[in-house]
KOLGU-4560 file (N, C-alpha, C; in nm, 3 decimals, padded with zeros to 5 digits):
<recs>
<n_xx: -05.119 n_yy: 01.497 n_zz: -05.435 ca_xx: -05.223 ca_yy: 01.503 ca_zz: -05.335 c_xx: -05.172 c_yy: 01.583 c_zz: -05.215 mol: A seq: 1 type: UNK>
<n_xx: -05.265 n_yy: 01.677 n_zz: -05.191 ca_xx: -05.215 ca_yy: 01.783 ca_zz: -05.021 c_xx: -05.221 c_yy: 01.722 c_zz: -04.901 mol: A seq: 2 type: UNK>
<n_xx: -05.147 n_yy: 01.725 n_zz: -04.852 ca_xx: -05.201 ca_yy: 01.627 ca_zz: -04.714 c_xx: -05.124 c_yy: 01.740 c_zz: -04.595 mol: A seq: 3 type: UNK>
<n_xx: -05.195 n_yy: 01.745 n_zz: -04.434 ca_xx: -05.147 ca_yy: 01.830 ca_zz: -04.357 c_xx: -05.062 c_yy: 01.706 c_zz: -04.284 mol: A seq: 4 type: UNK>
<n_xx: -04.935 n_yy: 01.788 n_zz: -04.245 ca_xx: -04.884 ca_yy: 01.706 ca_zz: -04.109 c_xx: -04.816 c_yy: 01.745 c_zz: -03.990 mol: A seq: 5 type: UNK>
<n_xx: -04.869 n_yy: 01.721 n_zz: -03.909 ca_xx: -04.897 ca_yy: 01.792 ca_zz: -03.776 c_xx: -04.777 c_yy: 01.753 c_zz: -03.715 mol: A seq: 6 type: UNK>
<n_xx: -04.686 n_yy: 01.831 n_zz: -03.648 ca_xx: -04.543 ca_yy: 01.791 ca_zz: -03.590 c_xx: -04.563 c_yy: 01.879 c_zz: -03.454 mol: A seq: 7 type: UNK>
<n_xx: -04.483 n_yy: 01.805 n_zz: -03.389 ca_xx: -04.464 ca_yy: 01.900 ca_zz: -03.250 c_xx: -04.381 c_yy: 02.034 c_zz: -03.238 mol: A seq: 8 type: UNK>
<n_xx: -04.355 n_yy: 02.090 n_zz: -03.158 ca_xx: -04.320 ca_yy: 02.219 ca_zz: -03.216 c_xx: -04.133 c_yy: 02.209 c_zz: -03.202 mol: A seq: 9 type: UNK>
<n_xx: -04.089 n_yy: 02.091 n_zz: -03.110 ca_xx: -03.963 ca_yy: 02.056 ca_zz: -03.134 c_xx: -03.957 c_yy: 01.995 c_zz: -03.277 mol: A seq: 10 type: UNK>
<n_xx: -04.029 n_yy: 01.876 n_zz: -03.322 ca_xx: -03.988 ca_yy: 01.819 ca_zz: -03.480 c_xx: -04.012 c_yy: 01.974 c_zz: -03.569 mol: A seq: 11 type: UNK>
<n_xx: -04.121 n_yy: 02.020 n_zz: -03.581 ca_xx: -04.057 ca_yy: 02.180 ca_zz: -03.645 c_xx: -03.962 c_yy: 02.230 c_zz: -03.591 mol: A seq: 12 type: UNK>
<n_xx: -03.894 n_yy: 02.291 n_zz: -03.510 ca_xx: -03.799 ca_yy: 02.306 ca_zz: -03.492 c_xx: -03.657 c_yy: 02.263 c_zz: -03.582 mol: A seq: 13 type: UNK>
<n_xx: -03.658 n_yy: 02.124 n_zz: -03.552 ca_xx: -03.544 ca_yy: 02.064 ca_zz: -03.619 c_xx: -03.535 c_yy: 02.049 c_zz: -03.759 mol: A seq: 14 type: UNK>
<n_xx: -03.687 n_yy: 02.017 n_zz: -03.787 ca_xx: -03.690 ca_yy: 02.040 ca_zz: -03.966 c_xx: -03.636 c_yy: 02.175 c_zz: -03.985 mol: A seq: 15 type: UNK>
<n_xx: -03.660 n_yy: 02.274 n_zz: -03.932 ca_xx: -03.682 ca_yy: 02.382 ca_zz: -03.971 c_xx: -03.483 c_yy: 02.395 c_zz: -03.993 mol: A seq: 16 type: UNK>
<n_xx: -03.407 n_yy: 02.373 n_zz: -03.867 ca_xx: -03.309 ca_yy: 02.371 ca_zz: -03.877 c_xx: -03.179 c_yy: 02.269 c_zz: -03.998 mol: A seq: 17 type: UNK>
<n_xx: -03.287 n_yy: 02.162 n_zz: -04.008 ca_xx: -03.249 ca_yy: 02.101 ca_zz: -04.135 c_xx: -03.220 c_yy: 02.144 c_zz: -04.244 mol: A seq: 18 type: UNK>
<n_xx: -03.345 n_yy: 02.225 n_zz: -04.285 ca_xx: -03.390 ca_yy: 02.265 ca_zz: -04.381 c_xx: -03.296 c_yy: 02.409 c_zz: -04.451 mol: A seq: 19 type: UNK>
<n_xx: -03.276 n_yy: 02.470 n_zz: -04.283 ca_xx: -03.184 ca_yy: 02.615 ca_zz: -04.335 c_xx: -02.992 c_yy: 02.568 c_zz: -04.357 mol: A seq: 20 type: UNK>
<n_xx: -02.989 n_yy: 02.452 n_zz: -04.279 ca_xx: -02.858 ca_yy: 02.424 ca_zz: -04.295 c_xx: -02.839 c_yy: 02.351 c_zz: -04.434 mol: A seq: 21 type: UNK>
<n_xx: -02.906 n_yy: 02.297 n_zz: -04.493 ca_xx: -02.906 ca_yy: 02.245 ca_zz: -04.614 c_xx: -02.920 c_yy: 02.326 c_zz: -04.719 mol: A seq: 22 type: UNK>
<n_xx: -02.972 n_yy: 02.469 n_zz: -04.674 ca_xx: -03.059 ca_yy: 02.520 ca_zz: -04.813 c_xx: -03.162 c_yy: 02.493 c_zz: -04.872 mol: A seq: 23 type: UNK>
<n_xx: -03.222 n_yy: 02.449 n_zz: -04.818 ca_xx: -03.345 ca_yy: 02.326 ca_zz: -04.879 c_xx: -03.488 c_yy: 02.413 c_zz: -04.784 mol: A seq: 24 type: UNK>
<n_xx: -03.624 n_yy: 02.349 n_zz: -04.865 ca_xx: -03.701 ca_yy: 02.375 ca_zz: -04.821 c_xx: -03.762 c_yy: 02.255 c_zz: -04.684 mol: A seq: 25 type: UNK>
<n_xx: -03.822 n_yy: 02.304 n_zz: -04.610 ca_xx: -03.853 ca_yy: 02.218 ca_zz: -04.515 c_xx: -03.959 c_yy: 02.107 c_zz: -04.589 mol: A seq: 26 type: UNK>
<n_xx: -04.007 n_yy: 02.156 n_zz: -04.686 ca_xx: -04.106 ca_yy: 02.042 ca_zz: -04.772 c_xx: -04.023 c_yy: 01.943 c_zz: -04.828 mol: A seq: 27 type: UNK>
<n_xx: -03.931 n_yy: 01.987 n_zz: -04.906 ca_xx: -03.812 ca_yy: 01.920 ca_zz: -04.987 c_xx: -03.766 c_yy: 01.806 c_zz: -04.843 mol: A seq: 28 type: UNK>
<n_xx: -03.745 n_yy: 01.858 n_zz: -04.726 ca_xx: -03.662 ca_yy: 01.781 ca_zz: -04.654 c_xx: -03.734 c_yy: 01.642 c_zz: -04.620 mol: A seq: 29 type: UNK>
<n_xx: -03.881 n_yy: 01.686 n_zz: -04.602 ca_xx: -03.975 ca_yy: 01.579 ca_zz: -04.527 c_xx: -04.015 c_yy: 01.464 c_zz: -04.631 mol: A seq: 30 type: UNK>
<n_xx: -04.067 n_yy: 01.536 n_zz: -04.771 ca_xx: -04.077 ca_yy: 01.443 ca_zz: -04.873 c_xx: -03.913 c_yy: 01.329 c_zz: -04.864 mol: A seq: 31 type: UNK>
<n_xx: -03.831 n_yy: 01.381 n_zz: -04.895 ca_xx: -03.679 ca_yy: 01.294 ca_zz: -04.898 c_xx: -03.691 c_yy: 01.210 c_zz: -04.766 mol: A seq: 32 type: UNK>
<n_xx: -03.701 n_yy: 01.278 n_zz: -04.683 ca_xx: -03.723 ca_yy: 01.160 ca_zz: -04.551 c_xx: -03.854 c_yy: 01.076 c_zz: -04.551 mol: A seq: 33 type: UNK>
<n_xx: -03.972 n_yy: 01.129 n_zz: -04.596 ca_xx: -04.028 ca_yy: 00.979 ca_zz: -04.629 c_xx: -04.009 c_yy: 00.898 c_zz: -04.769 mol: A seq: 34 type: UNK>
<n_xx: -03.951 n_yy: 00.963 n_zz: -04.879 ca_xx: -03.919 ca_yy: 00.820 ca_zz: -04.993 c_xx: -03.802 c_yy: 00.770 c_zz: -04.902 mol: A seq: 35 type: UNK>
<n_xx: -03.714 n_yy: 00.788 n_zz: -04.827 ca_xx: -03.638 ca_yy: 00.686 ca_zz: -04.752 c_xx: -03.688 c_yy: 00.628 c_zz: -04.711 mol: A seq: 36 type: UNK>
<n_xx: -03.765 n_yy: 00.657 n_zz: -04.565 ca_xx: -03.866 ca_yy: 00.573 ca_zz: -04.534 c_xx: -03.874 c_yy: 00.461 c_zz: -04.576 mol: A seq: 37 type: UNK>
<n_xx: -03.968 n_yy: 00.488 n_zz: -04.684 ca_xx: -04.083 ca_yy: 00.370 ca_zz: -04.762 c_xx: -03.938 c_yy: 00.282 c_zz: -04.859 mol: A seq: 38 type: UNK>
<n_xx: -03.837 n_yy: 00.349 n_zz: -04.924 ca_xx: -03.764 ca_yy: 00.271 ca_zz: -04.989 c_xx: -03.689 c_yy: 00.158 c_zz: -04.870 mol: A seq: 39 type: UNK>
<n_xx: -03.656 n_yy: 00.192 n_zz: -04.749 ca_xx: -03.583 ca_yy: 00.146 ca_zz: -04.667 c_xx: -03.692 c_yy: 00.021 c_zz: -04.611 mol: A seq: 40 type: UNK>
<n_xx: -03.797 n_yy: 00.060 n_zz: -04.596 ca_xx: -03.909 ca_yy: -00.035 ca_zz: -04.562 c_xx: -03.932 c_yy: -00.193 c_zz: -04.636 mol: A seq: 41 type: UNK>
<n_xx: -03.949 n_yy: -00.098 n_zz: -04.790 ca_xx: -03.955 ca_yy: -00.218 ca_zz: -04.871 c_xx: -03.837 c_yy: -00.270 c_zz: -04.894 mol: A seq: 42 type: UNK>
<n_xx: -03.701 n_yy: -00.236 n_zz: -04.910 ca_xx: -03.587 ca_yy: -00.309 ca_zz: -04.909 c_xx: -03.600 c_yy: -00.401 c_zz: -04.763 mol: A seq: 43 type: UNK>
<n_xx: -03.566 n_yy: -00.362 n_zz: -04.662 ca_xx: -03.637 ca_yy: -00.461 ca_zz: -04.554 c_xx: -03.734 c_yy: -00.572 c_zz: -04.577 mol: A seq: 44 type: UNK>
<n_xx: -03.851 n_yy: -00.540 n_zz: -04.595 ca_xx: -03.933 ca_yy: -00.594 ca_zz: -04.658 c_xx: -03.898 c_yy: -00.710 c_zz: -04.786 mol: A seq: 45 type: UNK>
<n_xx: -03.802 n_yy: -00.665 n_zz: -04.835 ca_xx: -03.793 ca_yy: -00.731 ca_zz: -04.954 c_xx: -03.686 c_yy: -00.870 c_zz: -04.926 mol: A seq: 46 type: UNK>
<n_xx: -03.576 n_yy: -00.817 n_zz: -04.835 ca_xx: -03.468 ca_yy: -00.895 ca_zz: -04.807 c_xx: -03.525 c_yy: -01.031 c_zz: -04.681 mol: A seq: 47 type: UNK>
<n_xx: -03.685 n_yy: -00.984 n_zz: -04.625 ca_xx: -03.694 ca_yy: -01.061 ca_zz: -04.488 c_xx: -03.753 c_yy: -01.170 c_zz: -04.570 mol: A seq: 48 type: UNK>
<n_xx: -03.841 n_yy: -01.150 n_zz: -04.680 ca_xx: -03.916 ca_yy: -01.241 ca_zz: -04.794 c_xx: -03.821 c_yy: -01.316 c_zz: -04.865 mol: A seq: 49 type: UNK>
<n_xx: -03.706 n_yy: -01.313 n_zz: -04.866 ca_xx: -03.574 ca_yy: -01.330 ca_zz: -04.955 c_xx: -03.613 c_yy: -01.471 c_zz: -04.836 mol: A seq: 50 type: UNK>
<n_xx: -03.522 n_yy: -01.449 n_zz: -04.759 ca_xx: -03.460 ca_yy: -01.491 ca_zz: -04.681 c_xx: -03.538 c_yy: -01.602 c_zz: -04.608 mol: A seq: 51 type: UNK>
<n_xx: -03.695 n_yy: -01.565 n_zz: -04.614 ca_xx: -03.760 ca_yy: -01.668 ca_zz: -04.570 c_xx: -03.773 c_yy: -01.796 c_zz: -04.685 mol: A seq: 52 type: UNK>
<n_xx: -03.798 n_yy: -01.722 n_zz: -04.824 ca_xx: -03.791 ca_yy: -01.833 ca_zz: -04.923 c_xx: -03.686 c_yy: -01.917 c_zz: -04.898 mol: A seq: 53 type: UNK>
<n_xx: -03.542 n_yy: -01.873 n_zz: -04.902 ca_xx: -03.436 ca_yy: -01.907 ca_zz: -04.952 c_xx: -03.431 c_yy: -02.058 c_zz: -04.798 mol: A seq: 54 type: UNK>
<n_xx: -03.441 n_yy: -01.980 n_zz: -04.709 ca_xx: -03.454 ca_yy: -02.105 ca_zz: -04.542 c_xx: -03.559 c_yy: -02.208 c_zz: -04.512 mol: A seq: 55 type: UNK>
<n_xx: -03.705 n_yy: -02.151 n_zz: -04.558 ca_xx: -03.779 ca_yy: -02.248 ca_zz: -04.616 c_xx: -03.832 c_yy: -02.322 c_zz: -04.743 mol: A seq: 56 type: UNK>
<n_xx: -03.705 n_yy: -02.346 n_zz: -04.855 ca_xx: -03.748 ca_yy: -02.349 ca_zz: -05.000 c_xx: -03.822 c_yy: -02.489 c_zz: -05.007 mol: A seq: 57 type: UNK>
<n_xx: -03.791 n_yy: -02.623 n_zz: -04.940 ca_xx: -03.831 ca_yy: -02.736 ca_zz: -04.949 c_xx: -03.990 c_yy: -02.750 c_zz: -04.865 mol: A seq: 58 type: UNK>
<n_xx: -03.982 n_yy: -02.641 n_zz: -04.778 ca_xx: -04.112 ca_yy: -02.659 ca_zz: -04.701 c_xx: -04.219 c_yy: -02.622 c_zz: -04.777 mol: A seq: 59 type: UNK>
<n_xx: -04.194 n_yy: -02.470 n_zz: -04.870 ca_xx: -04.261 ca_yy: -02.430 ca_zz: -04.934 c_xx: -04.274 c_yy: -02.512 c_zz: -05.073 mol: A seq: 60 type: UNK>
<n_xx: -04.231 n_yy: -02.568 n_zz: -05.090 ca_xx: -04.196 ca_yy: -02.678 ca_zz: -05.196 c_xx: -04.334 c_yy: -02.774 c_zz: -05.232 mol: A seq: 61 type: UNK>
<n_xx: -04.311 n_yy: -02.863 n_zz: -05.045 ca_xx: -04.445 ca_yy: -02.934 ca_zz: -05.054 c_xx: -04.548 c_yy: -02.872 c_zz: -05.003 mol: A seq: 62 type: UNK>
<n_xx: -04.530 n_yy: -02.756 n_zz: -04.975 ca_xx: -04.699 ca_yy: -02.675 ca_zz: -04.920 c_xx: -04.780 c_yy: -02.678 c_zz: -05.029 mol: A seq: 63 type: UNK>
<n_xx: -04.720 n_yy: -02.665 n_zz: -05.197 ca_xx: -04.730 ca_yy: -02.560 ca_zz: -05.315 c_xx: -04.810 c_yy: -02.675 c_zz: -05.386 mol: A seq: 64 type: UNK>
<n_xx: -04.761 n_yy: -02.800 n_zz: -05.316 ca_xx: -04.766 ca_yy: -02.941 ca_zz: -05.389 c_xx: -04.936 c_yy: -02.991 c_zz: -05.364 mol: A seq: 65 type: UNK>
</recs>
């Protein structure tokens, strides 16, 4: 799917500089920085759900009940 995304003319800038120091295309760079993103999100995501089970397991226990 195409989608436009509008950056300021410093974040172009820096992509742009990303992009030539890497060798890489500035598309290549932005896609990789958002699957981090979203992977970093849901790992977050994933560990805060952990963690709430694991601290409230008895509460949730008798909620379920």
């Amino acid at each position: 799917m195409a989608m436009t995304l509008r950056l300021t003319d410093e974040e172009t800038e820096a992509l742009r500089l990303a992009a030539e120091r890497e060798r890489r295309s500035m598309q290549d760079i932005a896609r990789r920085a958002i699957r981090e993103y979203v992977n970093r999100r849901n790992a977050t995501r994933d560990a805060a759900l952990a963690r709430i089970v694991a601290e409230d397991a008895e509460l949730l226990k008798r909620l379920a009940q």
